[in-house]
C-alpha positions, -999 to 999 in steps of 0.1 A, spaced: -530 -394 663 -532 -417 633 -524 -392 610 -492 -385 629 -489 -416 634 -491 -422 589 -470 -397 585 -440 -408 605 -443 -438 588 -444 -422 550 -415 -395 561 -391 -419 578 -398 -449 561 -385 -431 530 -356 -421 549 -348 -452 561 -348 -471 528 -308 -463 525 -305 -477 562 -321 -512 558 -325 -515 524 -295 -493 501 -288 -528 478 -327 -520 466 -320 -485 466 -296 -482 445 -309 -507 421 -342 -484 422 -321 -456 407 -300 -473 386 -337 -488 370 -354 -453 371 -327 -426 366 -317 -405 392 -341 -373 385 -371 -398 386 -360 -411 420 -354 -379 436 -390 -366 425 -407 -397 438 -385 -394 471 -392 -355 472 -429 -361 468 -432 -389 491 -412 -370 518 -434 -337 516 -464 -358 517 -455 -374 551 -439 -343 566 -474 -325 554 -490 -355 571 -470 -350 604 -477 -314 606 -516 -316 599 -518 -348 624 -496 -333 647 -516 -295 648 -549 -323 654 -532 -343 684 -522 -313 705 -558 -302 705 -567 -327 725 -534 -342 743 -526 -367 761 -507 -362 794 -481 -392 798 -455 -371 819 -448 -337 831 -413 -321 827 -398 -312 862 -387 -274 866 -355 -265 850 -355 -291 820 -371 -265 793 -341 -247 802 -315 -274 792 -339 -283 763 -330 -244 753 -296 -248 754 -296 -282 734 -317 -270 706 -291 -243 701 -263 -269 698 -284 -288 676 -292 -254 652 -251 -253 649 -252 -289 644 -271 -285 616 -258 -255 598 -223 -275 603 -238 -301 576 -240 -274 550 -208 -249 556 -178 -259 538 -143 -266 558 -160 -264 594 -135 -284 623 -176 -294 634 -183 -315 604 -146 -328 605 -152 -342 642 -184 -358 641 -189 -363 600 -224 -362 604 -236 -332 619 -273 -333 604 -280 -366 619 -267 -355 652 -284 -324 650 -318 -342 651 -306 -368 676 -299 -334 694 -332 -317 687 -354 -346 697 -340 -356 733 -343 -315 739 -381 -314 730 -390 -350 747 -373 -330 776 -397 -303 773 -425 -320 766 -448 -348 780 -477 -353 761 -485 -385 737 -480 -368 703 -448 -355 713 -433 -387 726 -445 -405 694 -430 -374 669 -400 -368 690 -392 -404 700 -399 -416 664 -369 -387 648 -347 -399 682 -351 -440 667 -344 -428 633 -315 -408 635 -299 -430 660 -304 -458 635 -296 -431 603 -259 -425 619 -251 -459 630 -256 -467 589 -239 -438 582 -208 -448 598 -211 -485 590 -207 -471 551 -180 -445 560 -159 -475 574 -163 -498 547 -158 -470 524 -130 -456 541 -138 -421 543 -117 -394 550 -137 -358 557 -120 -329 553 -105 -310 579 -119 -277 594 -106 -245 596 -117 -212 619 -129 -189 593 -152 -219 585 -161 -229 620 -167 -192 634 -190 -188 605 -207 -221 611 -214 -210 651 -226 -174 634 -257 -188 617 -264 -212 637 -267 -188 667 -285 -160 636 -304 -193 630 -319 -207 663 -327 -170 674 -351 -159 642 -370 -193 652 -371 -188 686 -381 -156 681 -404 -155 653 -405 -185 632 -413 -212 663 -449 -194 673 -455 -190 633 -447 -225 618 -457 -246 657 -480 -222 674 -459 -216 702 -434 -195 711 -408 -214 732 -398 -178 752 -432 -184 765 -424 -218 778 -390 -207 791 -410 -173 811 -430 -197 829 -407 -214 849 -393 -176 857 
């Protein structure tokens, strides 16, 4: 647990610099350079999310029951996590009506993705992982639209062809890792999960 635990800490505490401290921020890459910052934030961010995965993969082996989901919740965890795959494909397709309503789909999208797994699961590690990306993003967005009002932005607005294609991938998406890449990159495959309450 206390490598989880250092992890979240190097992962979102280097995410969070531009929600409680952007003045220092962007000093730091006006002083550095911009390529020099990005490396040092790339590294740092691989190293925690390494971190996470290694101290994560060690917590489940022996876990800690705190709760256990009643029936039907994986079910609505399913069905979140495949609004929160759209969600997140919406951050990167150009002209999407998505984007253009909510403005930061990413953010959401983890918002999104950690209530459906703290749904799901019960155990320590996954109410410190999941609960730690559900207190970041929640903080991330509120700064995020702090800077849009004081910026004014405008985002631009969506348009089908864009939208259809962001719901296309995001569906391709969220059914290669449910699939395949969930039992491959977590060890478990969240059909499994779903079966069980059959």
């Amino acid at each position: 647990m206390k490598i989880l635990i250092l992890g979240m800490i190097v992962f979102l505490g280097m995410h969070s610099i531009r929600i409680f401290a952007d003045g220092w921020r962007s000093t730091a890459i006006e002083r550095l350079g911009a390529g020099p910052w990005k490396g040092i934030y790339s590294v740092t961010s691989v190293a925690g999310f390494v971190l996470i995965v290694w101290g994560f993969s060690q917590a489940r082996e022996h876990p800690a029951s705190v709760w256990s989901p009643p029936f039907g919740l994986n079910y609505a965890g399913a069905a979140l996590n495949l609004l929160a795959f759209i969600l997140f494909v919406a951050a990167y397709v150009p002209r999407n009506s998505i984007k253009a309503g909510v403005h930061h789909p990413m953010v959401l999208s983890v918002i999104v993705w950690a209530i459906a797994h703290l749904m799901d699961n019960g155990n320590l590690a996954d109410i410190v992982l999941f609960g730690g990306f559900l207190a970041w993003a929640v903080a991330s967005i509120i700064s995020a639209r702090r800077r849009d009002r004081i910026a004014v932005t405008i985002y631009a607005a969506g348009n089908m062809a864009g939208t259809l294609a962001t719901i296309a991938i995001g569906l391709a998406a969220y059914a290669v890792f449910v699939l395949w890449l969930h039992r491959i990159v977590v060890g478990v495959s969240p059909l499994s999960q779903l079966c069980s309450g059959c």
